[in-house]
C-alpha positions as CSV (number, residue, x, y, z in Angstrom):
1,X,183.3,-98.8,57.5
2,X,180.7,-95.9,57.2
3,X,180.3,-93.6,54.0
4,X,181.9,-90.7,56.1
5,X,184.9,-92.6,56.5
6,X,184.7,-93.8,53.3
7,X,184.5,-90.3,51.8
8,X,186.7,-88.7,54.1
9,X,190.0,-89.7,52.2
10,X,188.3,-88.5,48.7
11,X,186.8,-85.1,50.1
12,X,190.2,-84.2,51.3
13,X,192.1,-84.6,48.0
14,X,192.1,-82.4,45.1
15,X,191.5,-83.9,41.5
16,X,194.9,-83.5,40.9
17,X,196.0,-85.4,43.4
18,X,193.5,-88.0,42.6
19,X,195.0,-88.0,39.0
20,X,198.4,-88.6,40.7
21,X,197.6,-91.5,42.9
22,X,195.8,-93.6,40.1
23,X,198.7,-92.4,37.3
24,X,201.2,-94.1,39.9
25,X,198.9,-97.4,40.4
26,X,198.4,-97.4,36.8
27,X,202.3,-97.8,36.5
28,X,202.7,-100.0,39.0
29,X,199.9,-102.3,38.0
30,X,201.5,-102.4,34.5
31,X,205.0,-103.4,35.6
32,X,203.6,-106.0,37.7
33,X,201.1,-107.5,35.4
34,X,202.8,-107.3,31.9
35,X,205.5,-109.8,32.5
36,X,202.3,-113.0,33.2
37,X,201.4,-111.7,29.6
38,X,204.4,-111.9,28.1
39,X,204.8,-115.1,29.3
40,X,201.5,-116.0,28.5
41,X,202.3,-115.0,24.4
42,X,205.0,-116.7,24.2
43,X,204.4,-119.7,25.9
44,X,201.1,-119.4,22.8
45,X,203.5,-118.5,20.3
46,X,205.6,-122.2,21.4
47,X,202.8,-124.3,20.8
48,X,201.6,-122.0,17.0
49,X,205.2,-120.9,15.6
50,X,204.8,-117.4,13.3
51,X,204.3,-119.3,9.8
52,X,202.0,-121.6,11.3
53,X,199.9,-118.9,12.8
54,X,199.7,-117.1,9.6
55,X,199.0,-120.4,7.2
56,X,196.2,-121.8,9.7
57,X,194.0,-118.9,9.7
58,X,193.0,-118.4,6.2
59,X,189.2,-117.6,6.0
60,X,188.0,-117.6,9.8
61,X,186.1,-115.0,12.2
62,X,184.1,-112.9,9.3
63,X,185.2,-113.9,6.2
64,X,189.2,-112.0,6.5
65,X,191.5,-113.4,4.2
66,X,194.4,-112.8,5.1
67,X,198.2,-112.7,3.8
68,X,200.9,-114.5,4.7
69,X,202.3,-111.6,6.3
70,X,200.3,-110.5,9.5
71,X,199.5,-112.3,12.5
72,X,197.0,-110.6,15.4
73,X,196.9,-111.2,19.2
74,X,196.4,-110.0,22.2
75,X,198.3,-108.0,24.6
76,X,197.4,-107.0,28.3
77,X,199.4,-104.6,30.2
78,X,196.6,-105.3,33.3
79,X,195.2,-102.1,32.4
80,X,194.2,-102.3,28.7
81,X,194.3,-104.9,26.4
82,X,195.8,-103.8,23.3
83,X,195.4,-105.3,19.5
84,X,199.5,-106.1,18.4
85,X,199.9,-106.9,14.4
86,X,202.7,-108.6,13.8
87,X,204.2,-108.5,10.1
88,X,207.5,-110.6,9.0
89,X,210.3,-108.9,9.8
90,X,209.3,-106.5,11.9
91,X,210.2,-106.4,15.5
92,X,207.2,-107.6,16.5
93,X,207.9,-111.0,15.5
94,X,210.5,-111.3,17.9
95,X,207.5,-112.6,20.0
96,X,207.4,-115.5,17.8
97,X,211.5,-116.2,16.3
98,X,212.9,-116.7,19.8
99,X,213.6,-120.9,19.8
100,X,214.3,-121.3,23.6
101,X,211.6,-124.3,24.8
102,X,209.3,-123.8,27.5
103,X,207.6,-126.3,30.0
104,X,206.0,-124.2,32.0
105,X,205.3,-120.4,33.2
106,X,207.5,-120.9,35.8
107,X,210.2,-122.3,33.5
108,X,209.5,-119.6,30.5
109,X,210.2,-116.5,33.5
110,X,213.4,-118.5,34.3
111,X,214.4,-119.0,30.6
112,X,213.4,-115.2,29.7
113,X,215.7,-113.4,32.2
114,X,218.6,-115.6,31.5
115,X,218.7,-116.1,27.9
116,X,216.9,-112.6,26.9
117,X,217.6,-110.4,29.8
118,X,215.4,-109.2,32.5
119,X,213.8,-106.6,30.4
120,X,212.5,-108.7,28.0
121,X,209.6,-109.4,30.4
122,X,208.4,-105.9,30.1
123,X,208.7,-106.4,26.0
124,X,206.3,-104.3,24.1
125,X,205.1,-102.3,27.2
126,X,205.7,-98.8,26.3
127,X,203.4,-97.9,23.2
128,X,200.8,-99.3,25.3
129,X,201.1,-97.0,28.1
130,X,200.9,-93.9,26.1
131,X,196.9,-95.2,26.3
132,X,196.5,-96.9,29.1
133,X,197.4,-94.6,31.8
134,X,196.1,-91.6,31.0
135,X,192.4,-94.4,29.7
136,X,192.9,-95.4,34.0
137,X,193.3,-91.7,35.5
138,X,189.8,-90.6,33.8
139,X,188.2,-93.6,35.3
140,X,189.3,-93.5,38.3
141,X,189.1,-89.7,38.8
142,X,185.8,-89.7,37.2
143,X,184.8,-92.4,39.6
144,X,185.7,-90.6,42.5
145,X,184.1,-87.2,41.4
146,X,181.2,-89.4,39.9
147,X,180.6,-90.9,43.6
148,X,181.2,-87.8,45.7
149,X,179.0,-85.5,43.0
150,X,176.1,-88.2,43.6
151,X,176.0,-88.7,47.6
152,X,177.1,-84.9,48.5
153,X,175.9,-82.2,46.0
154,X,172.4,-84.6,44.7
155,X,171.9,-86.1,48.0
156,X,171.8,-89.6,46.9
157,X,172.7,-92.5,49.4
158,X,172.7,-96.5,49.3
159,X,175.1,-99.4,48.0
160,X,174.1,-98.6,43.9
161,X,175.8,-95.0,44.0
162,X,179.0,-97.0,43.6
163,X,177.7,-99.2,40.8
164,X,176.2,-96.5,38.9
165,X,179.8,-94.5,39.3
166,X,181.8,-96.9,38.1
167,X,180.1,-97.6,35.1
168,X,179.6,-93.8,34.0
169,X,183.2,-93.4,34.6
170,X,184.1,-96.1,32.4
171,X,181.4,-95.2,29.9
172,X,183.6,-91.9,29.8
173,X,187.1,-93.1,30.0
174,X,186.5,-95.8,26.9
175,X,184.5,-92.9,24.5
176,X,187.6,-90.2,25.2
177,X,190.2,-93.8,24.8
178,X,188.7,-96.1,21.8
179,X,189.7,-93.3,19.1
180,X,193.2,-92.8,19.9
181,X,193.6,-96.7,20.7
182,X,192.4,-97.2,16.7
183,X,195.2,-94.7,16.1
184,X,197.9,-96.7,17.7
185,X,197.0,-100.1,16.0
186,X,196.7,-98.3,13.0
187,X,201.1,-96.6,13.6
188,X,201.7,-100.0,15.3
189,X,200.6,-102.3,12.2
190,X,201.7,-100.0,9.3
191,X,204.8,-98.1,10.2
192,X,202.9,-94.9,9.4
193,X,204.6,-91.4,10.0
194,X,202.5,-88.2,11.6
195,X,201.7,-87.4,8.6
196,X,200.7,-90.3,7.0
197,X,198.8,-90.9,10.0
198,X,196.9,-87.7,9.6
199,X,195.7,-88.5,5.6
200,X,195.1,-92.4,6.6
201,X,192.3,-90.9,9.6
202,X,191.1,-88.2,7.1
203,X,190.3,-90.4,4.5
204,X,188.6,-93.2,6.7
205,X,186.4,-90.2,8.2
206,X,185.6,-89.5,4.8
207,X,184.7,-92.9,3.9
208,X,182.5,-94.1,7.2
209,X,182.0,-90.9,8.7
210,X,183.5,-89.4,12.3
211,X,181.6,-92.3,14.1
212,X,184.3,-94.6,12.1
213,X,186.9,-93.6,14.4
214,X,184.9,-95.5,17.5
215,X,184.8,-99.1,16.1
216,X,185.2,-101.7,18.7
217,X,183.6,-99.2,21.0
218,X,180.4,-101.3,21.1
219,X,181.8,-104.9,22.0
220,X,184.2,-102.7,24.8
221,X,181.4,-100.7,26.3
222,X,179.6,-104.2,26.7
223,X,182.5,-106.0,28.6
224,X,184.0,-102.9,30.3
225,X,180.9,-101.1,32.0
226,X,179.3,-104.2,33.7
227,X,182.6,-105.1,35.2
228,X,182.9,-101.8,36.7
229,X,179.7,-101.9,37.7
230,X,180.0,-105.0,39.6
231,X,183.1,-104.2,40.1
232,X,183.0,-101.0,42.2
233,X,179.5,-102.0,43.4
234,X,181.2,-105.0,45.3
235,X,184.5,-103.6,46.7
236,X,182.8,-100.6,48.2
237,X,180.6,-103.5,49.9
238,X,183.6,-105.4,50.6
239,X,185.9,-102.9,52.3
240,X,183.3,-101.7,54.6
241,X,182.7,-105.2,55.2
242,X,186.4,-105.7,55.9
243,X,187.2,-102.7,58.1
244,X,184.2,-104.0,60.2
245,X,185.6,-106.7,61.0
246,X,188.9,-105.2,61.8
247,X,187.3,-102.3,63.8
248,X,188.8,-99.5,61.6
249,X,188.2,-96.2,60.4
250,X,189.2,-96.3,57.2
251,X,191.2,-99.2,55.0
252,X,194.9,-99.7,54.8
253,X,196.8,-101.4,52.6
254,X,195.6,-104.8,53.1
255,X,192.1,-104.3,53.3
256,X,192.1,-102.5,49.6
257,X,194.3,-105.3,48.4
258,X,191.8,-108.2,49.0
259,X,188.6,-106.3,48.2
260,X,190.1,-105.7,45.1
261,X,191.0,-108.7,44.3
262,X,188.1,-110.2,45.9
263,X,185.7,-108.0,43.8
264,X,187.9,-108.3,40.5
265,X,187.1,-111.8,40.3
266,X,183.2,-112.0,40.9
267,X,183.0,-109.3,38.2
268,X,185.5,-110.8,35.8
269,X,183.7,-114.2,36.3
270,X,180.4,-112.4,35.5
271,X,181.0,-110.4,32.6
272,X,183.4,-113.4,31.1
273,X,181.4,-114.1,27.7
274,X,181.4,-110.5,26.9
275,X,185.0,-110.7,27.5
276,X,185.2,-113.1,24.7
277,X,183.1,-112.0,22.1
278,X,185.1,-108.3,22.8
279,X,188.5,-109.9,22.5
280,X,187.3,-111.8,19.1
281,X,185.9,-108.2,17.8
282,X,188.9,-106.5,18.4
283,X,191.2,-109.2,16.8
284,X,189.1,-108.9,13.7
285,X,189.1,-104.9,13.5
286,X,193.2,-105.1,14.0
287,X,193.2,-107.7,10.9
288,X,191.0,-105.7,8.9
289,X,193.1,-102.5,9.7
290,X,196.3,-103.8,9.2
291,X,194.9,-105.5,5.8
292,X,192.8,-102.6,4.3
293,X,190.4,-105.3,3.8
294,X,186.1,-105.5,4.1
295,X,184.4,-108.0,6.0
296,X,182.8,-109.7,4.0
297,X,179.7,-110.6,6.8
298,X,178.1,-108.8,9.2
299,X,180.6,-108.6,12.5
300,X,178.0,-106.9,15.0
301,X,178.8,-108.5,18.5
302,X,175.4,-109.9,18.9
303,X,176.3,-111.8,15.6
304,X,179.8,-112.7,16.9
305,X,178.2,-114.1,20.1
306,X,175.1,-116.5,18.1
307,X,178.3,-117.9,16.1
308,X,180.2,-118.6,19.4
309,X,177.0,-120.3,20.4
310,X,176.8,-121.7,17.6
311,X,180.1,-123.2,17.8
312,X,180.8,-124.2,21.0
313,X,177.5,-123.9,22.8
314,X,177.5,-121.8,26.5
315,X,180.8,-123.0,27.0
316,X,182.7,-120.9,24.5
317,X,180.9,-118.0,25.8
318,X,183.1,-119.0,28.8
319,X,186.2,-119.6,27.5
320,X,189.0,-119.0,29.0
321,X,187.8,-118.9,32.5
322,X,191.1,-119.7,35.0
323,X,194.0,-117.4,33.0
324,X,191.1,-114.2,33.1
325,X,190.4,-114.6,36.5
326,X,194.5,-115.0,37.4
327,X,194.9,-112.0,35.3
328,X,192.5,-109.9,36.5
329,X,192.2,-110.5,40.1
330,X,196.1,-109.3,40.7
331,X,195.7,-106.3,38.6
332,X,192.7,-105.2,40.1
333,X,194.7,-105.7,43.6
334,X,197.8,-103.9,42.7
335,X,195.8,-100.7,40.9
336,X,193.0,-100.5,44.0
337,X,195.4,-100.8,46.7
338,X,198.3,-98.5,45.2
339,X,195.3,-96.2,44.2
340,X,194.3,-95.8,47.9
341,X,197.4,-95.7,49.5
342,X,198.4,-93.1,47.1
343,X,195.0,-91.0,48.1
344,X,195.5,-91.6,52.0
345,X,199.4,-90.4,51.3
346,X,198.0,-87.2,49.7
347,X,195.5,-86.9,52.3
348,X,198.2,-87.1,55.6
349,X,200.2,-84.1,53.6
350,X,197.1,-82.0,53.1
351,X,196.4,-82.3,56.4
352,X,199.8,-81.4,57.9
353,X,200.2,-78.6,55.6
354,X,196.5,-77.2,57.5
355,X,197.9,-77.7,60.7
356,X,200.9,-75.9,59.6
357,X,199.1,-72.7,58.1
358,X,197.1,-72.6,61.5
């Protein structure tokens, strides 16, 4: 597949549209994607009950101590992955209170949908979408616009223009995100009003200055813009590749599906230890949040990732290899090929509505 073809579907869709088409993937890619999470928690939470979570981890990653109140983990809708604090007798211990025995994945989405309702697979998925769509439709508008801007109005050609697009737009879409993702731990984990809310960021401004209100954005900038890098470097590749070898013009359905996925997995395997230092980071900045409490050592992720060495040598930098790449793959699937279907749909209708007006 050329870059004319390539292009053609983008140049003949407005940013609005473009906004449209990745809002719609976006949702789709959370609906598919949160229930493998969900599962994934509480198939964690079986094997570390609440007050056993909460009693083991007493002095670990930075010095926290911590209450018997809180517990943090992680929570990925396929789009974001959110910091949840859980606090006794909240709602978000129902994560951890629910008895029901699970063998397996297969056995926990069985044992879910008949003992807790369907729903219950979607648990905790609002909040997080209030971030993480609007976080995708920057990126992937910005990616679009990012790519077009550089091969049309500078005159730039060659594989890197996608590689250098993707991780500008990312850059872009985590600076504009990280703040208002500090806000909704920060409601999530303490219950606050609007205007609590409001004195809470004023006073932490006053105390570490406006730049306060980007922590975490260092470890996430590390993970997030070599993967879409790599990512959108390799599926640009890929697809042309693909519609090649199919003789086509420009992708369908298919063909977006498995270079996503395809590319989604070389670029989560590669960027995998940055992964886990930025999932320890965030973990830690939830706790601290939710405690009002200083670390007592330095947490800087070049730090966190000399004590993972440290630890567990190279292969804690790994951790976590299979459930990552059976995460990520999917979701990048679902978003890329809803994305493009979305922007070829847009495309047919714009260009029955010229032949109409002539």
């Amino acid at each position: 597949m050329g870059e004319g073809a390539v292009s053609g579907s983008v140049a003949a869709i407005s940013p609005v549209q473009q906004m449209l088409a990745s809002g719609t993937g976006a949702l789709l890619t959370s609906i598919f994607v949160t229930p493998l999470d969900v599962v994934k928690i509480r198939l964690q939470a079986q094997q570390t009950p609440f007050h056993q979570a909460l009693s083991r981890q007493s002095s670990s990653w930075g010095g926290i101590i911590r209450t018997s109140k809180w517990k943090c983990f992680m929570y990925c809708n396929g789009l974001m992955d959110h910091v949840y604090v859980c606090q006794t007798g909240t709602s978000c211990t129902s994560w951890y209170k629910t008895p029901t025995h699970f063998s397996g994945m297969l056995d926990a989405f069985v044992k879910i949908t008949r003992h807790e309702g369907f729903r219950s697979l979607w648990s905790g998925l609002p909040p997080t979408l209030v971030m993480a769509v609007p976080a995708t439709v920057i990126y992937f508008t910005c990616y679009d616009q990012l790519r077009d801007f550089l091969r049309y109005s500078l005159g730039f050609q060659g594989s890197h223009i996608p590689l250098v697009a993707g991780g500008l737009a990312r850059l872009g879409a985590v600076t504009v995100i990280s703040p208002l993702e500090l806000v909704r731990t920060k409601m999530q984990s303490r219950q606050l009003s609007y205007s609590e809310l409001r004195v809470c960021i004023r006073s932490a401004v006053a105390q570490g200055g406006l730049l306060s209100l980007w922590k975490g954005w260092g470890p996430t900038v590390l993970r997030d813009v070599p993967f879409s890098a790599l990512y959108w470097f390799n599926y640009e590749l890929m697809k042309a590749w693909l519609c090649e070898q199919s003789r086509m013009n420009q992708a369908n359905f298919s063909i977006s599906f498995t270079a996503g996925a395809v590319s989604g997995a070389i670029a989560a395997i590669l960027t995998l230890p940055f992964d886990v230092v930025k999932t320890r980071r965030q973990i830690q900045l939830g706790e601290i949040d939710a405690l009002g409490v200083a670390s007592k050592r330095t947490t800087s992720t070049w730090h966190i990732m000399k004590s993972i060495w440290a630890e567990m040598g190279y292969r804690g930098l790994f951790a976590g290899f299979m459930p990552r790449v059976i995460k990520v793959a999917p979701a990048c699937a679902v978003m890329i090929s809803s994305y493009e279907f979305g922007k070829t749909f847009f495309q047919k209708m714009n260009l029955d509505r010229e032949r109409l007006g002539s």
